[in-house]
C-alpha positions in Angstrom: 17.3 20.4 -2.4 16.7 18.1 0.5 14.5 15.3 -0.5 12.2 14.6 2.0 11.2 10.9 2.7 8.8 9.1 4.7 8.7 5.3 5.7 5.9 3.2 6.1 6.4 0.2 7.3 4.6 -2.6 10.0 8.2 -3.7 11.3 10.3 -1.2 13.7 13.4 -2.5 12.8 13.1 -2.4 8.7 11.7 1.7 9.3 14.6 1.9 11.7 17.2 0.6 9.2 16.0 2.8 6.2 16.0 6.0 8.6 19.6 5.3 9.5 20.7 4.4 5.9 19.0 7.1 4.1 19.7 10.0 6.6 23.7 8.6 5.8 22.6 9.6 2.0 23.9 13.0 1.2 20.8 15.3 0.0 18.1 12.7 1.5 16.5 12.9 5.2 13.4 10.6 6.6 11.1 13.1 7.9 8.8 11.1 9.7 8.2 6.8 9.7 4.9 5.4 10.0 3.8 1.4 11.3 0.4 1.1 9.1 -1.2 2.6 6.2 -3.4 5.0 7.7 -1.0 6.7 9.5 1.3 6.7 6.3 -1.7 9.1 4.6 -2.0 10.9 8.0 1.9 12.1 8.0 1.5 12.6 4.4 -0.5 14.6 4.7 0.8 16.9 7.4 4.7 16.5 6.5 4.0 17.1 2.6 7.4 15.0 1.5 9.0 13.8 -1.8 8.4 10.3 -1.5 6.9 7.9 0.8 8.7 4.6 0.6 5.5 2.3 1.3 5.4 -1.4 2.3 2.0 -3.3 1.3 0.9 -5.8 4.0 0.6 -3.6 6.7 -2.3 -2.9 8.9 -5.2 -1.0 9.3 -5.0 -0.1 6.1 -2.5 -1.3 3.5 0.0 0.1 0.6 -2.0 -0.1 -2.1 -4.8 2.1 -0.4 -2.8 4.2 0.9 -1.1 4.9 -2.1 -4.4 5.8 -3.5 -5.5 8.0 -1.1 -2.0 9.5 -0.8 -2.3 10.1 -4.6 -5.7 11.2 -4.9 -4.9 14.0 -2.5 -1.5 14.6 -3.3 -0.4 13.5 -6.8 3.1 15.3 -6.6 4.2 12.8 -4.2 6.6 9.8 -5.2 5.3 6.9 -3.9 7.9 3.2 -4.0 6.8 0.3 -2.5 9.2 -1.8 -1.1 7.7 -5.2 -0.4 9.1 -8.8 -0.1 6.0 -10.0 -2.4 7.2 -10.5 -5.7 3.5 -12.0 -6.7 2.4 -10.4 -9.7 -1.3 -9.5 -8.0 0.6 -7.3 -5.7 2.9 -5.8 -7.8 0.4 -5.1 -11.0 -1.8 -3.0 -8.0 0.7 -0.7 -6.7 1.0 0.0 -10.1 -2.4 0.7 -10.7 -2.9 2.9 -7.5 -0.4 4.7 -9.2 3.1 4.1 -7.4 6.1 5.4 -9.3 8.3 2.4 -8.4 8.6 -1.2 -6.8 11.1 -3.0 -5.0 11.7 -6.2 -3.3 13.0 -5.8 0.1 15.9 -8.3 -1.0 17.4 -5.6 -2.9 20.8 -3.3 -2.5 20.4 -0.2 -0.5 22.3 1.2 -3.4 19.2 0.3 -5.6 16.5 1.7 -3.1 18.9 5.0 -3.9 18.9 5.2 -7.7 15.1 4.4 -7.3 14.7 7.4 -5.2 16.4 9.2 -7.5 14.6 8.1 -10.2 11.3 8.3 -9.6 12.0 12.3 -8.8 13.3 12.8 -12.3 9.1 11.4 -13.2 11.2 7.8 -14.3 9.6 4.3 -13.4 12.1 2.5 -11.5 10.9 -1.3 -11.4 13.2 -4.2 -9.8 15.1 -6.2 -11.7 13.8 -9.0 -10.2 10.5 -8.2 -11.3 10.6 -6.3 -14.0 10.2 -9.1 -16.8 6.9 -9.9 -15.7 5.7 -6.3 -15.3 6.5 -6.1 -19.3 4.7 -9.4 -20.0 1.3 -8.7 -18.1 1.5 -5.0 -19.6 2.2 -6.0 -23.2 -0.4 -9.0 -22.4 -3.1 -7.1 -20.9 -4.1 -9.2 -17.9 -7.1 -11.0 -18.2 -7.9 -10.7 -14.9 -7.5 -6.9 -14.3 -11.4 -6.1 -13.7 -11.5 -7.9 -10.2 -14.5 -8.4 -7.8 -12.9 -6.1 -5.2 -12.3 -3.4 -7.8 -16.2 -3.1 -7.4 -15.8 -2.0 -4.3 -15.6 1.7 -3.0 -12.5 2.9 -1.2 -14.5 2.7 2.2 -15.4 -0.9 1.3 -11.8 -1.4 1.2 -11.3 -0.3 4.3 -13.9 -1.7 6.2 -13.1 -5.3 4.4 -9.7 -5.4 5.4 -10.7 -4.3 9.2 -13.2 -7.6 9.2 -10.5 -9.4 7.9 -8.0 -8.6 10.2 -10.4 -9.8 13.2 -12.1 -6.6 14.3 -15.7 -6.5 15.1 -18.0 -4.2 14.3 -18.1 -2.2 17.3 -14.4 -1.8 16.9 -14.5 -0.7 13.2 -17.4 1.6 14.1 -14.9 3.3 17.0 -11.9 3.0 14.0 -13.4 5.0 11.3 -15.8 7.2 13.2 -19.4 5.6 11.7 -21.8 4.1 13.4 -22.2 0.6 13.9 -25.0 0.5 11.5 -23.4 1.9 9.0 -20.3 -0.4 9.3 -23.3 -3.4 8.6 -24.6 -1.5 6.0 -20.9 -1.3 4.2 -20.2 -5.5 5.0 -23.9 -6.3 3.3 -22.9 -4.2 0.7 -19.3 -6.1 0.1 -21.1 -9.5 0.8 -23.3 -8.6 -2.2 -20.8 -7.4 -4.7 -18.6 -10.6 -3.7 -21.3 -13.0 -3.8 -19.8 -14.1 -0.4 -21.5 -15.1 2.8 -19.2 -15.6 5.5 -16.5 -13.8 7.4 -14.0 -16.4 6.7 -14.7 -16.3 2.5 -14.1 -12.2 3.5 -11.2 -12.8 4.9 -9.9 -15.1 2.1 -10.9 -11.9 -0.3 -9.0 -9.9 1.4 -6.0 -11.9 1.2 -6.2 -12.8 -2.2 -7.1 -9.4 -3.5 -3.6 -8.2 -1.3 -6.0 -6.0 1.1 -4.2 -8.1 4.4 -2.2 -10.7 5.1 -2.0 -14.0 7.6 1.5 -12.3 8.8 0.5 -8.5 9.4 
């Protein structure tokens, strides 16, 4: 069997450099690369493959969404992130969308292979790097687990991230094909559950909660 592998990544040259790597792999081939989240689900969707290797700070829409909404609608799929954030917020919610595995970017191309590999035999393949502190806040149970933006619905999500990333409503309304009143009716709604009141707390949310990043 061919495994079937999709890349999702904001930077051409890291979905570049998988494509060429893994293609060299015998028995894997990158069917298809994708620059932001919501075209990750998109290709998903139509190319149906193995596993999607899924950075997190992308935009539009980021990893951990998209690994939910991949998920939701496709559960067979093998989801890794691959992510140069070693934070344990980040990590801990690919986890909970339901990822199979998690890797820094720093690592050995030979790892990102066993992971692969892995993950298709149902294993969790966590990085060495990280994988102390995946034990700790497992064994631990986080305190801080039930967040504020955990409240919010996967469209809230969405639409939080789009303020926070600079678009105005007009634009999200022509993103997600709503109308514009709609889109105020979803940023009211997040405002509430937040208990915020300006676009720049938002934004700040959005950040800390892993939604977006300063560098997407």
């Amino acid at each position: 069997m061919t495994i079937k592998i999709i890349v999702a990544d904001d930077h051409k040259i890291m979905r570049d450099g998988l494509r060429s790597m893994l293609n060299k792999e015998t028995g894997m081939e990158v069917v298809g690369d994708a620059s932001n989240g919501r075209a990750a689900v998109n290709l998903t969707r139509k190319l149906k493959p193995h596993v999607v290797i899924m950075d997190i700070t992308m935009p539009e829409l980021n990893g951990i969404d998209a690994a939910r909404q991949i998920l939701d609608e496709l559960p067979g799929t093998k989801i890794i992130a691959l992510s140069m954030h070693s934070d344990r917020r980040f990590v801990m919610e690919m986890f909970k969308a339901g990822v199979s595995g998690y890797l820094l970017k720093d690592c050995a191309f030979d790892e990102l292979s066993l992971a692969i590999k892995s993950v298709l035999n149902n294993q969790t393949y966590v990085s060495p790097a990280i994988a102390g502190m995946v034990i700790e806040d497992y064994v631990g149970h986080i305190s801080d687990s039930c967040t504020p933006c955990n409240e919010l619905t996967s469209r809230e999500r969405e639409v939080l991230q789009l303020i926070a990333e600079g678009m105005t409503t007009k634009e999200i309304s022509s993103h997600l094909n709503v109308s514009i009143k709609t889109v105020e009716t979803h940023r009211r709604k997040i405002m509430k559950k937040l208990n915020i009141h300006s676009i720049a707390e938002l934004t700040k949310a959005a950040i800390r909660q892993g939604l977006t990043s300063l560098d997407t």
